[in-house]
N, CA and C atoms as an extended XYZ file, in Angstrom:
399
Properties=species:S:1:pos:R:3:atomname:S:1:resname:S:1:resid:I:1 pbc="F F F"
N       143.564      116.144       44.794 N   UNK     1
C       142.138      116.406       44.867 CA  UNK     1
C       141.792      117.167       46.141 C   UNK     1
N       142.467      116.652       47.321 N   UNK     2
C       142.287      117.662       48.638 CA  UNK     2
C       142.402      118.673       48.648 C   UNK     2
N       143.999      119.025       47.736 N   UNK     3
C       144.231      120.210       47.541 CA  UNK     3
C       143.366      121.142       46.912 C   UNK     3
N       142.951      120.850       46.083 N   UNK     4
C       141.912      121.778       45.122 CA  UNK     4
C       140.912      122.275       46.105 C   UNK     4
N       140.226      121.256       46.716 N   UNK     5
C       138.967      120.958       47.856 CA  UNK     5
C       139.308      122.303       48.526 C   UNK     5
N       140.164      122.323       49.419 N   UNK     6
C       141.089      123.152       50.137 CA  UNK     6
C       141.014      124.644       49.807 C   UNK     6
N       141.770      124.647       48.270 N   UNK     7
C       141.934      126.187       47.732 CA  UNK     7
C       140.442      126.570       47.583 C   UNK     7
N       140.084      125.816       46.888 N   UNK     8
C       138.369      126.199       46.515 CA  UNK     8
C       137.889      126.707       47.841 C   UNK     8
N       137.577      125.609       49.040 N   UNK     9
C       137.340      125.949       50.182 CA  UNK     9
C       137.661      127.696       50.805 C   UNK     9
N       139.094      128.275       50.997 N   UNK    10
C       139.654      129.443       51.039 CA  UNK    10
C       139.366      130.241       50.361 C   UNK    10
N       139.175      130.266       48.725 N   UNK    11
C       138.823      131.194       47.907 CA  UNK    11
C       137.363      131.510       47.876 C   UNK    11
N       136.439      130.523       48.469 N   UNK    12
C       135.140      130.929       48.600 CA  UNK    12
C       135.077      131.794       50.193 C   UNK    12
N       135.629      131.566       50.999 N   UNK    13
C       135.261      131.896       52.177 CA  UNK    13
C       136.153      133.377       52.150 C   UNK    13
N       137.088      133.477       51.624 N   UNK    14
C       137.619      134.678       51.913 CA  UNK    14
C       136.727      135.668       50.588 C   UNK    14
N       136.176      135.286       49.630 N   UNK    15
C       135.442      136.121       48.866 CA  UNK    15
C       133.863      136.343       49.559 C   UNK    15
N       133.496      135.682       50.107 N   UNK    16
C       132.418      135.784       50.684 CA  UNK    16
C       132.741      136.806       52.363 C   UNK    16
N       133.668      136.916       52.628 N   UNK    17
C       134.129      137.695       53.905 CA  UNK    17
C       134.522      139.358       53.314 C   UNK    17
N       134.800      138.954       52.012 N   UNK    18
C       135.094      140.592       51.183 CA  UNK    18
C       133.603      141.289       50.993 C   UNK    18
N       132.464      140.568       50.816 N   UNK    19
C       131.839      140.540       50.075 CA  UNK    19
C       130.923      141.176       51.261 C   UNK    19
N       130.899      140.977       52.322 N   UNK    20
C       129.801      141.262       53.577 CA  UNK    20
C       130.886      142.114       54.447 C   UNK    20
N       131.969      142.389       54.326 N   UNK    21
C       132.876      143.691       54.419 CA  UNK    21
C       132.377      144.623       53.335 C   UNK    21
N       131.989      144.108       52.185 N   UNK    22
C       131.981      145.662       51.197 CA  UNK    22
C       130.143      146.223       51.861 C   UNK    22
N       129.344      145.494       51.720 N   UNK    23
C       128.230      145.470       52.174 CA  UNK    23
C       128.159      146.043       53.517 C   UNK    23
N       128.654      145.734       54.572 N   UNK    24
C       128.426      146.102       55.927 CA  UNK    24
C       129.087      147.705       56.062 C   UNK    24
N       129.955      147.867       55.583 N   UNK    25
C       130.672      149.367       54.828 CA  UNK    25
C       129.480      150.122       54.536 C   UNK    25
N       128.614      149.904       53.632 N   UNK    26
C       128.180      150.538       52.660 CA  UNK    26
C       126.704      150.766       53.598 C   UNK    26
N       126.538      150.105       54.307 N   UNK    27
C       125.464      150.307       55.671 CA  UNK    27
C       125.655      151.150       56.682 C   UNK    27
N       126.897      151.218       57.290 N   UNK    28
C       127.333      152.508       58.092 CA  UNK    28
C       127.722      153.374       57.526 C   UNK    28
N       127.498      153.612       56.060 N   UNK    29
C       127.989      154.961       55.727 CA  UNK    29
C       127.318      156.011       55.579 C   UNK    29
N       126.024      155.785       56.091 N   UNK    30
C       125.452      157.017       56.268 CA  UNK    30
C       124.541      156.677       57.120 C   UNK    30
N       124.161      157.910       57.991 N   UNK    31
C       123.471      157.863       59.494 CA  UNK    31
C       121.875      157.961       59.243 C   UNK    31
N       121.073      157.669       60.015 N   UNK    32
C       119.972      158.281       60.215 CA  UNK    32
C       119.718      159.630       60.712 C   UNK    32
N       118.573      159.990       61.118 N   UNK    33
C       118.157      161.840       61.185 CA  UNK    33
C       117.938      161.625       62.784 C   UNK    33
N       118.015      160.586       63.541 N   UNK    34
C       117.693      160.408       64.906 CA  UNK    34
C       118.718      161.611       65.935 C   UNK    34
N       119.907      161.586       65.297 N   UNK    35
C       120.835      163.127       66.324 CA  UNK    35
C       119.434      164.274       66.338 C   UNK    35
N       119.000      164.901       64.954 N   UNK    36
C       118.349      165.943       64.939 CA  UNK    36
C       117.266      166.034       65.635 C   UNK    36
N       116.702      166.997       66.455 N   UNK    37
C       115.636      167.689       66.404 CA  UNK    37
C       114.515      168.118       65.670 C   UNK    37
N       114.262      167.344       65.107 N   UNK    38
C       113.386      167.116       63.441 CA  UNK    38
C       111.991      168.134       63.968 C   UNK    38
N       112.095      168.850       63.248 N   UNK    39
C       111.066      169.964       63.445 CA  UNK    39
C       110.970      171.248       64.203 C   UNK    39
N       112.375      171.299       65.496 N   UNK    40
C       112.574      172.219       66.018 CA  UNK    40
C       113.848      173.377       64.854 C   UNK    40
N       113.491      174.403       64.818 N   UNK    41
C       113.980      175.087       63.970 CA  UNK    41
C       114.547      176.528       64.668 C   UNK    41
N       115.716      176.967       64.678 N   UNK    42
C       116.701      177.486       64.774 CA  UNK    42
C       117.597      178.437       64.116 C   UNK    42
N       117.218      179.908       64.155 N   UNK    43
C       118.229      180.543       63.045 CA  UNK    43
C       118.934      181.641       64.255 C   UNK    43
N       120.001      181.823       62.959 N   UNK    44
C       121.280      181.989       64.099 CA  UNK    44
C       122.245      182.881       62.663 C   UNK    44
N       122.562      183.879       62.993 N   UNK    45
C       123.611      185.093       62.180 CA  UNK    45
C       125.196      184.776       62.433 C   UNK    45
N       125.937      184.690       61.093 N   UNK    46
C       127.329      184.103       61.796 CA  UNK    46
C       128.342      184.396       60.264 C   UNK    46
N       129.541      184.260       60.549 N   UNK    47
C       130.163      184.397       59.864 CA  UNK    47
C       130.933      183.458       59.308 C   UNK    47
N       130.972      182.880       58.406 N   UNK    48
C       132.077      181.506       57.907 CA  UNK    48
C       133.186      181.509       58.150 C   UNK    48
N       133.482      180.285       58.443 N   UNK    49
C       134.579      180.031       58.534 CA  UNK    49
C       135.394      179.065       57.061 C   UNK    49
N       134.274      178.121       57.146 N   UNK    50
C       134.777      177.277       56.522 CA  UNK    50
C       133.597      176.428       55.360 C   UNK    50
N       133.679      175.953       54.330 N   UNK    51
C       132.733      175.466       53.692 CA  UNK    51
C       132.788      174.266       52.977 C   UNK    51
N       132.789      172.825       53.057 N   UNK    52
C       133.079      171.577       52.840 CA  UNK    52
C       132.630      170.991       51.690 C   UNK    52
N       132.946      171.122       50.384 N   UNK    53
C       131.924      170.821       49.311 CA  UNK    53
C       132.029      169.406       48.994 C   UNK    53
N       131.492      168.296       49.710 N   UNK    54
C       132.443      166.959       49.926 CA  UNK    54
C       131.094      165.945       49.615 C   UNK    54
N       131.607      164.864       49.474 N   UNK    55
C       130.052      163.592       49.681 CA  UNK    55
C       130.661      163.385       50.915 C   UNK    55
N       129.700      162.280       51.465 N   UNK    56
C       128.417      162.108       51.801 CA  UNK    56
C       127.513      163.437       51.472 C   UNK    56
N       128.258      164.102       52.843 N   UNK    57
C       127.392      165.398       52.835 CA  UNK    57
C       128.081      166.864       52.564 C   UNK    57
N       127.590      168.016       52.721 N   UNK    58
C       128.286      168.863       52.417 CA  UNK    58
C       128.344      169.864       54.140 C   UNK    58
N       129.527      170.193       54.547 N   UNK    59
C       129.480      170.702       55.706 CA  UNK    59
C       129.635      172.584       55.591 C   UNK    59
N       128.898      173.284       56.052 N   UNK    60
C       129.605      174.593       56.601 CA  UNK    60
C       129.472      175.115       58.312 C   UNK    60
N       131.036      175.560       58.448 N   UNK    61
C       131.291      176.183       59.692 CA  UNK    61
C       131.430      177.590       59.327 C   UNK    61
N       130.917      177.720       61.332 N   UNK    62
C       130.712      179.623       60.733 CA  UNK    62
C       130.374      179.777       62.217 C   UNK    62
N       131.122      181.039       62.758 N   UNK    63
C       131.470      181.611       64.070 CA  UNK    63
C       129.897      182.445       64.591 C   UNK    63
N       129.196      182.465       65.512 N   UNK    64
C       128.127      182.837       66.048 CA  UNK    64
C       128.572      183.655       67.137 C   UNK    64
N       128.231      184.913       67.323 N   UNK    65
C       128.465      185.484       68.671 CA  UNK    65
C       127.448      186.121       69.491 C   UNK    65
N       127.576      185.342       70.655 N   UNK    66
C       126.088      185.365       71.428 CA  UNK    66
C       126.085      186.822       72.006 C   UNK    66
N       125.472      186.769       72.619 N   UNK    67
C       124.634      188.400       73.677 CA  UNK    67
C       125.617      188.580       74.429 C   UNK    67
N       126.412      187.743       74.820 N   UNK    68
C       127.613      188.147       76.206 CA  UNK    68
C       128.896      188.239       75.376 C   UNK    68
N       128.951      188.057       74.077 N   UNK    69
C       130.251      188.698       73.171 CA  UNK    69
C       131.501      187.070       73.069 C   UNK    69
N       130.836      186.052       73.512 N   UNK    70
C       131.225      185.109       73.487 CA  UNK    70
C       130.925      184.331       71.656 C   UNK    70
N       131.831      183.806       71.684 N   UNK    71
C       132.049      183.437       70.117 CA  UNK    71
C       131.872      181.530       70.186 C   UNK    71
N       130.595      181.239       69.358 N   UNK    72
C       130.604      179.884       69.097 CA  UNK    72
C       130.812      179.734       68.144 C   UNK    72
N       131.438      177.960       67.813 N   UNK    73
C       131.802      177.792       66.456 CA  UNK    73
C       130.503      176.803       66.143 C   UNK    73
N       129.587      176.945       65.157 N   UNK    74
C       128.594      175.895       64.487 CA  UNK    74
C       128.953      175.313       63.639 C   UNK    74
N       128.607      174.296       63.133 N   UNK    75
C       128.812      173.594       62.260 CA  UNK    75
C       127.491      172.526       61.386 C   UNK    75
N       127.406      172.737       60.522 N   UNK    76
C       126.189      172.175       60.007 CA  UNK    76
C       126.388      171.519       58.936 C   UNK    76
N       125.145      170.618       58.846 N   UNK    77
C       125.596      169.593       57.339 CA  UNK    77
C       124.331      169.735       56.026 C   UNK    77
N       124.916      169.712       55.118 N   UNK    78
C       123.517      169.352       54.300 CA  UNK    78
C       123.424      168.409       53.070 C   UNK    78
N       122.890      167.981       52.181 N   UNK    79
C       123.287      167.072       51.623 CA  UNK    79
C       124.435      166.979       50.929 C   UNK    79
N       124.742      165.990       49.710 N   UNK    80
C       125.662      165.837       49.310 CA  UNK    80
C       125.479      166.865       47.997 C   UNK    80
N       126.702      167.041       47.260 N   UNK    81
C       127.199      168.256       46.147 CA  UNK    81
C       126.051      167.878       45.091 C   UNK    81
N       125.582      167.241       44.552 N   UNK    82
C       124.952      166.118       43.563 CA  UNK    82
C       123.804      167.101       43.804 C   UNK    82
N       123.240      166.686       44.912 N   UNK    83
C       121.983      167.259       45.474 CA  UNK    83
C       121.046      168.501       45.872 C   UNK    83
N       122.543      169.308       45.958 N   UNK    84
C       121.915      170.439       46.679 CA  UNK    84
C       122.137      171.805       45.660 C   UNK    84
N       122.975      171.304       44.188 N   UNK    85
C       123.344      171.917       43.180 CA  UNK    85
C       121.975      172.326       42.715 C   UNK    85
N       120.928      171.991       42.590 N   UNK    86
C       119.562      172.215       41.873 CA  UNK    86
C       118.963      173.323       42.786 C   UNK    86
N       119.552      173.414       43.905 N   UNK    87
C       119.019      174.597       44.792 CA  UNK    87
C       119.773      175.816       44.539 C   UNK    87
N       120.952      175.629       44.298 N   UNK    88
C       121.510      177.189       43.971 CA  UNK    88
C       123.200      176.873       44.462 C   UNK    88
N       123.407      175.924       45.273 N   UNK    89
C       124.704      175.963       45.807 CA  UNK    89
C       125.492      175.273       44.974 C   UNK    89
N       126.737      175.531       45.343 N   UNK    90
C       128.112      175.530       44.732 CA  UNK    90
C       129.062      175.095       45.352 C   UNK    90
N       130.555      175.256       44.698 N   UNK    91
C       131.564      174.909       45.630 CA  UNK    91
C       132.155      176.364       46.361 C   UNK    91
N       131.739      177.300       45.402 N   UNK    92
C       131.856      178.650       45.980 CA  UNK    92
C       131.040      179.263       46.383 C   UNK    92
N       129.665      179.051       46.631 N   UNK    93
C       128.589      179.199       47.404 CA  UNK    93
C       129.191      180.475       48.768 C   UNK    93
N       130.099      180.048       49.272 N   UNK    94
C       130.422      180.545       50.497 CA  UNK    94
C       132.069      180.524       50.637 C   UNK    94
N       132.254      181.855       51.213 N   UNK    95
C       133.871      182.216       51.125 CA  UNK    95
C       134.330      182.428       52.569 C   UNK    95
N       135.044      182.331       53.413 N   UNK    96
C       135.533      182.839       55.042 CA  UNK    96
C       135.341      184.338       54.704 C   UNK    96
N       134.763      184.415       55.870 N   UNK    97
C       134.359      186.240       56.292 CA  UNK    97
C       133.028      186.534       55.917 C   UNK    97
N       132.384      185.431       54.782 N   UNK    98
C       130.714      185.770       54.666 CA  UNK    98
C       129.640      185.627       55.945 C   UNK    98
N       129.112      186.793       56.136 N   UNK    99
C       128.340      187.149       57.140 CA  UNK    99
C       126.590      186.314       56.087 C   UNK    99
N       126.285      185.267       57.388 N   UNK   100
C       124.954      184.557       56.759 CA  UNK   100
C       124.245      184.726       57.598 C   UNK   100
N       122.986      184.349       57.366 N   UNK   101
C       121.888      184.313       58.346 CA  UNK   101
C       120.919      182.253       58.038 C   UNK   101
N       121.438      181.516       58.864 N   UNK   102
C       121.514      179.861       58.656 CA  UNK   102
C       120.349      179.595       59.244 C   UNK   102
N       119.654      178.981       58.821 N   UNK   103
C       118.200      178.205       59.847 CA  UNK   103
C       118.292      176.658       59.378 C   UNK   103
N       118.292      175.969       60.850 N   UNK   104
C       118.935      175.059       60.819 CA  UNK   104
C       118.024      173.598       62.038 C   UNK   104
N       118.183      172.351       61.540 N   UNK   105
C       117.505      171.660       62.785 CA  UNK   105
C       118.733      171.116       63.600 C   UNK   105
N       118.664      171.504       64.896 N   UNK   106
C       119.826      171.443       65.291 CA  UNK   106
C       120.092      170.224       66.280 C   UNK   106
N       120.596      169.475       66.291 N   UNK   107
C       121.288      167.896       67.376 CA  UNK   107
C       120.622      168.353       68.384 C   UNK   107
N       119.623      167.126       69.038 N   UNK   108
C       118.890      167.244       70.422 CA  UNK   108
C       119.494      166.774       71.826 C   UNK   108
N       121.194      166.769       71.836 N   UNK   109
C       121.789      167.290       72.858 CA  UNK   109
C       122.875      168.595       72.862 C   UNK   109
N       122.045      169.620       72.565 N   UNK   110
C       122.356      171.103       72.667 CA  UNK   110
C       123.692      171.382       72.037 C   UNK   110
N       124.901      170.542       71.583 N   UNK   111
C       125.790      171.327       71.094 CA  UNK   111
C       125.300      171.670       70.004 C   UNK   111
N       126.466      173.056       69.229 N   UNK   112
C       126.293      173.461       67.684 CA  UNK   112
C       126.431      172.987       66.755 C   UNK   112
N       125.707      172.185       66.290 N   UNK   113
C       125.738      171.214       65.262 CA  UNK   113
C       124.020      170.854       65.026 C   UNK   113
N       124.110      170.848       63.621 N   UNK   114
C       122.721      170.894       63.235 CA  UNK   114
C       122.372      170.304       61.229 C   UNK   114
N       121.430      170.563       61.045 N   UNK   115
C       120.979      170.495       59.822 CA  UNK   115
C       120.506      171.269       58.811 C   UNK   115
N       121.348      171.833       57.859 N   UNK   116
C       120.865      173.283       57.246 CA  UNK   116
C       119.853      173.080       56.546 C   UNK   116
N       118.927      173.911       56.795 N   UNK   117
C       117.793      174.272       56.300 CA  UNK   117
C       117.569      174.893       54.980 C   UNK   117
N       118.134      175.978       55.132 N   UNK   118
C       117.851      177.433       54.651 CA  UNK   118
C       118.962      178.432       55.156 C   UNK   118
N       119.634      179.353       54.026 N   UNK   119
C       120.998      180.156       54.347 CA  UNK   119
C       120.423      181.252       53.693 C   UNK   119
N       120.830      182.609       54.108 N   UNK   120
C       120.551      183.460       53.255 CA  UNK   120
C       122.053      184.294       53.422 C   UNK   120
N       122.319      184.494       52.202 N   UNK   121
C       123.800      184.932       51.706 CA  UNK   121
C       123.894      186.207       52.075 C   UNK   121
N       124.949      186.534       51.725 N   UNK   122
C       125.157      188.135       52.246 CA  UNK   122
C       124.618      188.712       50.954 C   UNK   122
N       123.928      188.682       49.848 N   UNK   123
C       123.902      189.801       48.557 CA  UNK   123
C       121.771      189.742       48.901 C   UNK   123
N       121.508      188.811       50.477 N   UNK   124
C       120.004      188.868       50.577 CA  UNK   124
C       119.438      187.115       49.688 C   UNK   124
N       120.047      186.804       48.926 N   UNK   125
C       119.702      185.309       48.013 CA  UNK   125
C       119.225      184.749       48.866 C   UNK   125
N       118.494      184.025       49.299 N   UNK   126
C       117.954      182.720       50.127 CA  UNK   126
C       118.116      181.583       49.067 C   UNK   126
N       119.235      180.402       49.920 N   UNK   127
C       119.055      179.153       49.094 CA  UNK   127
C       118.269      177.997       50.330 C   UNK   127
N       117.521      177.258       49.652 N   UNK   128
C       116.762      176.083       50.333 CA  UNK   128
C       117.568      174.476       50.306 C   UNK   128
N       118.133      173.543       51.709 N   UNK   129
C       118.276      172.508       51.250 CA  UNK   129
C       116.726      171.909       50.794 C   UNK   129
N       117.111      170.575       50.655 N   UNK   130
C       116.139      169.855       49.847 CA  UNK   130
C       115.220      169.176       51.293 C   UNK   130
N       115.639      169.393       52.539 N   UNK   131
C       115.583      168.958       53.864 CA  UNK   131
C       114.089      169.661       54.639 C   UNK   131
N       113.934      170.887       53.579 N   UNK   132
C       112.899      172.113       54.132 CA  UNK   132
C       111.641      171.173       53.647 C   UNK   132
N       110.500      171.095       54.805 N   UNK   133
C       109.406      171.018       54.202 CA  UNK   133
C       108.362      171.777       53.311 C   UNK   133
């Protein structure tokens, strides 16, 4: 009878420890908008590098070269694939070597990293995230 007491005891406590592990997971998995600059807006001409068609979110990098011929790398996020498909984007949306023009809310301690707004492709297309007021 102890024994049972016992297993029962273990099998509740270790299911209940899975259970607020799956939960506490599922709480840090996605951030708030507090990094951004929410309302300061930012456009910037650049060339891809790279384009992330992933969940959570969807990422593109893309090389910026400032006034002194110096080359930054940006990087920006926007929602997830699900989401941002009703706007126009894709998984091929964007290829390395596409020259864009990105407006973006960008992290309010100055590195390149931000929140895409609004991209306009090289053929002139403007696509909107869902993020634009």
């Amino acid at each position: 009878m102890e024994a049972i007491t016992m297993r029962t005891r273990l099998i509740t406590t270790a299911a209940v420890i899975v259970g607020l592990l799956i939960v506490s997971v599922s709480l840090f998995a996605h951030h708030g908008n507090a990094e951004f600059d929410i309302g300061k807006r930012v456009t910037v001409k650049g060339i891809i590098t790279r384009w992330s068609w992933s969940n959570p979110h969807c990422f593109l990098s893309f090389e910026v070269k400032g006034d002194t011929g110096a080359v930054t790398q940006w990087v920006v996020e926007t929602q997830p694939p699900r989401s941002v498909t009703a706007g126009g984007f894709s998984q091929k949306t964007f290829k390395p070597g596409d020259e864009v023009i990105v407006t973006l809310e960008p992290v309010k301690n100055g590195r390149p990293l931000g929140r895409m707004l609004e991209v306009v492709l090289p053929n002139g297309k403007k696509l909107v995230t869902g993020h634009l007021d």
